[in-house]
C-alpha positions as CSV (number, residue, x, y, z in Angstrom):
1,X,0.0,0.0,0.0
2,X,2.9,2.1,-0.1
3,X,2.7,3.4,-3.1
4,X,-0.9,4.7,-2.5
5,X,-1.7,8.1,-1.1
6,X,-4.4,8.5,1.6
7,X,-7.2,10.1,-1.1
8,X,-6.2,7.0,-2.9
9,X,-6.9,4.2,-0.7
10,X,-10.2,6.2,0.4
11,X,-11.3,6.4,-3.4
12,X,-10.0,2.4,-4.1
13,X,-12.1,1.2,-0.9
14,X,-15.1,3.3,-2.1
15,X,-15.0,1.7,-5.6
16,X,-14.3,-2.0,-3.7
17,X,-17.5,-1.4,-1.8
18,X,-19.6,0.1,-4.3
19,X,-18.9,-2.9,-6.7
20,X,-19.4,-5.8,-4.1
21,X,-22.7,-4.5,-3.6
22,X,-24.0,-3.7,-6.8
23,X,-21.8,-6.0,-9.6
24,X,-21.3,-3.1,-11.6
25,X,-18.6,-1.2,-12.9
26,X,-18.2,2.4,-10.9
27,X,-17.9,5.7,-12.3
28,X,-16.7,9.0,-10.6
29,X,-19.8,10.1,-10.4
30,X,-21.2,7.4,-7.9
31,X,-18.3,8.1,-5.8
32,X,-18.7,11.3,-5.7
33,X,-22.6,10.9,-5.4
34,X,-22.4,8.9,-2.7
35,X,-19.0,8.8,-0.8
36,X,-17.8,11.5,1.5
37,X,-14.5,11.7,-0.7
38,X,-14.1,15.8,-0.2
39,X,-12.6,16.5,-4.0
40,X,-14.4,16.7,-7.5
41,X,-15.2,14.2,-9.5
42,X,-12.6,15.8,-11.9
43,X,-10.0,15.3,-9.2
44,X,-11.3,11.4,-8.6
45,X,-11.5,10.5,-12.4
46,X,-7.7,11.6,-12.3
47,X,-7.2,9.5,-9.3
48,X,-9.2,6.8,-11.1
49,X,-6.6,6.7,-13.8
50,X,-4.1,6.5,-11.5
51,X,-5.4,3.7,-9.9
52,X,-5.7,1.9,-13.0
53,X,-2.3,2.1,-14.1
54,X,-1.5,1.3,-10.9
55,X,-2.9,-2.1,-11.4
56,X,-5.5,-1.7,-9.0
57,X,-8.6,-0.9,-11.8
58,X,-10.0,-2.3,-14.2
59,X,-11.6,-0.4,-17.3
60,X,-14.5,-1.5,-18.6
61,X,-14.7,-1.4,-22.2
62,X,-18.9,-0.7,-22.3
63,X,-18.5,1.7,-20.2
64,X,-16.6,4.7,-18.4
65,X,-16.9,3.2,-14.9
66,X,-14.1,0.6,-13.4
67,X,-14.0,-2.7,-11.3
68,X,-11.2,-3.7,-8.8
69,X,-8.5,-6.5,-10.1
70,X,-7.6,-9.1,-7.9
71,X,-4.7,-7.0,-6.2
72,X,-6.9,-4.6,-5.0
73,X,-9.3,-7.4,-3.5
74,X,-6.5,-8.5,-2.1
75,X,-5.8,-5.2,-0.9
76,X,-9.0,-4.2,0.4
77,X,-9.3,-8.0,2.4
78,X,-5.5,-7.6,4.2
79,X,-5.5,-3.8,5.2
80,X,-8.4,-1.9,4.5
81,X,-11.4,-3.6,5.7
82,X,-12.5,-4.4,9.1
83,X,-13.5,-7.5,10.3
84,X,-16.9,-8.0,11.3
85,X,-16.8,-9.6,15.2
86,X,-19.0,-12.7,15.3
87,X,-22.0,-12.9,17.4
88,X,-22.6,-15.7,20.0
89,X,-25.7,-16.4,18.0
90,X,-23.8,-16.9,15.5
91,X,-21.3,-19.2,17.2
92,X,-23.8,-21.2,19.0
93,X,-26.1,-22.0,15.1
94,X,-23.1,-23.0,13.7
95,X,-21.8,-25.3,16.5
96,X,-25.2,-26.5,16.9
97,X,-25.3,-27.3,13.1
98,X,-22.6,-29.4,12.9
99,X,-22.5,-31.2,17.2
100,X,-24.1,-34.4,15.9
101,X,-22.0,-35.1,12.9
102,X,-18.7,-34.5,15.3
103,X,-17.4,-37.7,15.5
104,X,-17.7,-39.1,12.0
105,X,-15.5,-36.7,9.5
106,X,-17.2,-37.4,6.1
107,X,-20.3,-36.6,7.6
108,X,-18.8,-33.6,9.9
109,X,-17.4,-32.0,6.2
110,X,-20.5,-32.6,4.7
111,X,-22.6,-30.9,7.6
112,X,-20.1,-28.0,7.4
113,X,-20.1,-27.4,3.7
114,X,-23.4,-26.9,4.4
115,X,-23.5,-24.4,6.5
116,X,-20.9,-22.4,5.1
117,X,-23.3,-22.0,1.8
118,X,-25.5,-21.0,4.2
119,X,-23.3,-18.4,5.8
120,X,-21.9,-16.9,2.8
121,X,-24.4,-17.2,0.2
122,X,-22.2,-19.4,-2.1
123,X,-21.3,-22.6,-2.9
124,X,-20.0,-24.6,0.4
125,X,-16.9,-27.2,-0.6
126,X,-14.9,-29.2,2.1
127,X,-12.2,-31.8,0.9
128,X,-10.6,-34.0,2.6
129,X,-6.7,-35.7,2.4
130,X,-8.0,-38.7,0.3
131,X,-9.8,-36.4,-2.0
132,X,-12.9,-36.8,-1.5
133,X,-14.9,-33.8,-1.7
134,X,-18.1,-32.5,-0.6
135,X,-20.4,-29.6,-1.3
136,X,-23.6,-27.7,-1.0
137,X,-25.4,-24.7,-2.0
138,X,-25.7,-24.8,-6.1
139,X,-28.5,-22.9,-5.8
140,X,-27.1,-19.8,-4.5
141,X,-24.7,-19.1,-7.5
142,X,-27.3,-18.6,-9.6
143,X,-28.4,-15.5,-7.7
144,X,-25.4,-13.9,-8.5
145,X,-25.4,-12.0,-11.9
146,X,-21.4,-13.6,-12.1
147,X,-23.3,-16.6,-13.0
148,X,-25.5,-16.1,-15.3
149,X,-23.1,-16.5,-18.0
150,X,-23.7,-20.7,-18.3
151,X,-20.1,-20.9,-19.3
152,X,-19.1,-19.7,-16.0
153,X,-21.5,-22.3,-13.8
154,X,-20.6,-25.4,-16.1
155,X,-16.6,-24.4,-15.7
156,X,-17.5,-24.0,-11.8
157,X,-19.1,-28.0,-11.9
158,X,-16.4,-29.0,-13.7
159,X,-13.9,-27.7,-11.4
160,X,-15.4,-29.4,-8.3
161,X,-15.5,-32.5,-10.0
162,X,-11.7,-32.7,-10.4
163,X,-9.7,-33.6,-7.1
164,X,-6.7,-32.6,-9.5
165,X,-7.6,-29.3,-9.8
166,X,-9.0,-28.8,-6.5
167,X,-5.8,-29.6,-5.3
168,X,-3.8,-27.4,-7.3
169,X,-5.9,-24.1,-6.2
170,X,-5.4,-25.0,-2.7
171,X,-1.7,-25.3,-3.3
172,X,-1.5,-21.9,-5.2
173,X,-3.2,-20.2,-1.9
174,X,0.4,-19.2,-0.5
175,X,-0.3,-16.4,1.5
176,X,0.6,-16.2,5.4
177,X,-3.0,-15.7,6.3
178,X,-5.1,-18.0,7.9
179,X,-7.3,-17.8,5.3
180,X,-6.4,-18.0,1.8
181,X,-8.2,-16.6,-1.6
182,X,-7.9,-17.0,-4.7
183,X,-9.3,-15.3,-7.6
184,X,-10.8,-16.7,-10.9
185,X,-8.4,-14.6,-13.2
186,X,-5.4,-16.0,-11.4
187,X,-6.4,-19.7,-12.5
188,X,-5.6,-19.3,-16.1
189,X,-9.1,-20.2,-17.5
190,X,-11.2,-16.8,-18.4
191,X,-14.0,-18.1,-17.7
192,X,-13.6,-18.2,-14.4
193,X,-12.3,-14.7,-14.2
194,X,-15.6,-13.7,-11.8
195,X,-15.2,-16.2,-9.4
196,X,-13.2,-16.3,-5.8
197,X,-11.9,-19.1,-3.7
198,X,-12.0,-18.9,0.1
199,X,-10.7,-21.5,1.9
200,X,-8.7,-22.5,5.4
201,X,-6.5,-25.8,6.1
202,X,-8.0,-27.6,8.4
203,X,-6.1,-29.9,10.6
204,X,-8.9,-32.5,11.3
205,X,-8.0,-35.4,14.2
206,X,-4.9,-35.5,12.7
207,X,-6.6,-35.7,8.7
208,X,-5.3,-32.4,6.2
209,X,-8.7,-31.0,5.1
210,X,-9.6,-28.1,3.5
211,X,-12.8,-26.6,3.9
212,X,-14.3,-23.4,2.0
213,X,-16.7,-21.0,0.1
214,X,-16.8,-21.0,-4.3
215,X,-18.6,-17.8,-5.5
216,X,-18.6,-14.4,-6.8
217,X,-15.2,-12.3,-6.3
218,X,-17.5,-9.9,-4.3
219,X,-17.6,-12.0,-1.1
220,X,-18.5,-10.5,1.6
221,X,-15.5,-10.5,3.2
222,X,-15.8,-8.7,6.1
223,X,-18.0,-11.7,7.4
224,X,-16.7,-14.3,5.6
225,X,-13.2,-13.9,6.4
226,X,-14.2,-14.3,10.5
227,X,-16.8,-17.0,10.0
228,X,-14.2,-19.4,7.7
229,X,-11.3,-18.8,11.2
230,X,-14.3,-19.9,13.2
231,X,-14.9,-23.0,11.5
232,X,-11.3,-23.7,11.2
233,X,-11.0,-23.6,15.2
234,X,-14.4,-25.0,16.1
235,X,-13.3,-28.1,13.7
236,X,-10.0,-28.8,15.6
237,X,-11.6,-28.5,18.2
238,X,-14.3,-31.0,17.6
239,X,-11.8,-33.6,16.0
């Protein structure tokens, strides 16, 4: 972030937020509309520009406005948002959720994929060391305009039907977090560009798992980001 000024990093968190709520492109205009920014939109068209040369924007060819690349996700998810502090109702569902499947771990990753479709509105995966995987939540992608394209669902079915490939987007989530992400247009295939990955490693009674959320790149991260740590730990803890 150091080669970011502070008007910067207020206009690139704007545009972040703006997009991961409405799965559009943003223009000045709706920053300046609606963001407390304190310059013209002159002034954050220039910074716009900046931003995208910076590698941080996108342009979109149909239209004037522009969406975050993965670097700025990336960004936004390490050092500009805020975590959102779970509830003890929210502790206690997901605990509840998953108690009676505790001592059986197919059954325990099955539960859990469920859940986290639940919690983040996507597509709930879990996999264990063998490769088996499991998941839930198919219906939730297709309330995301990201998948409306059927290109992008079928290469999304096809991709959790390969342990191969599974496997190699764990091992290309190499960050020192706890929990790793990884975006569509890092995996080489276009037509996954819209996606994300989140995921943890889970050390389960001793058994490597992975367990995780496949959806739009405009997570919400905030709560997702807490709720997948949470699993992580309440997993190891039931195993």
């Amino acid at each position: 972030m150091i080669d970011l000024t502070a008007r910067q990093v207020q206009i690139l968190r704007s545009i972040i937020e703006e997009y991961i709520k409405t799965a559009q492109s943003v223009g000045s205009d709706t920053i300046d509309r609606k963001y407390n920014i304190g310059v013209s939109p002159a002034t954050i068209r220039n910074e716009m520009v900046s931003l995208t040369k910076k590698g941080y924007l996108v342009k979109n060819h149909s239209s004037s406005g522009r969406s975050p690349t993965p670097v700025a996700l990336k960004l936004y998810v390490n050092e500009l948002m805020r975590e959102k502090e779970l509830s003890v109702a929210d502790e206690v569902s997901a605990k509840e959720k998953i108690w009676n499947s505790r001592k059986q771990l197919g059954t325990l990753l099955a539960e859990v994929s469920k859940v986290i479709a639940e919690r983040s509105h996507a597509l709930g995966i879990a996999m264990t060391d063998d490769g088996t995987i499991y998941h839930a939540g198919y219906a939730n992608l297709l309330e995301m305009p990201e998948f409306f394209d059927i290109e992008v669902i079928r290469n999304v079915l096809v991709l959790i039907e390969e342990v191969s490939l599974m496997e190699q987007i764990f091992n290309s989530g190499n960050s020192a977090n706890i929990v790793q992400i990884v975006f569509g247009q890092e995996l080489g295939n276009h037509k996954l560009d819209p996606i994300s990955i989140v995921f943890v490693n889970v050390n389960a009674g001793g058994r490597p798992c992975r367990i995780g959320a496949i959806g739009s790149s405009r997570f919400n991260y905030p709560y997702l980001i807490p709720t997948m740590k949470y699993f992580k730990a309440l997993i190891e803890e039931l195993t």
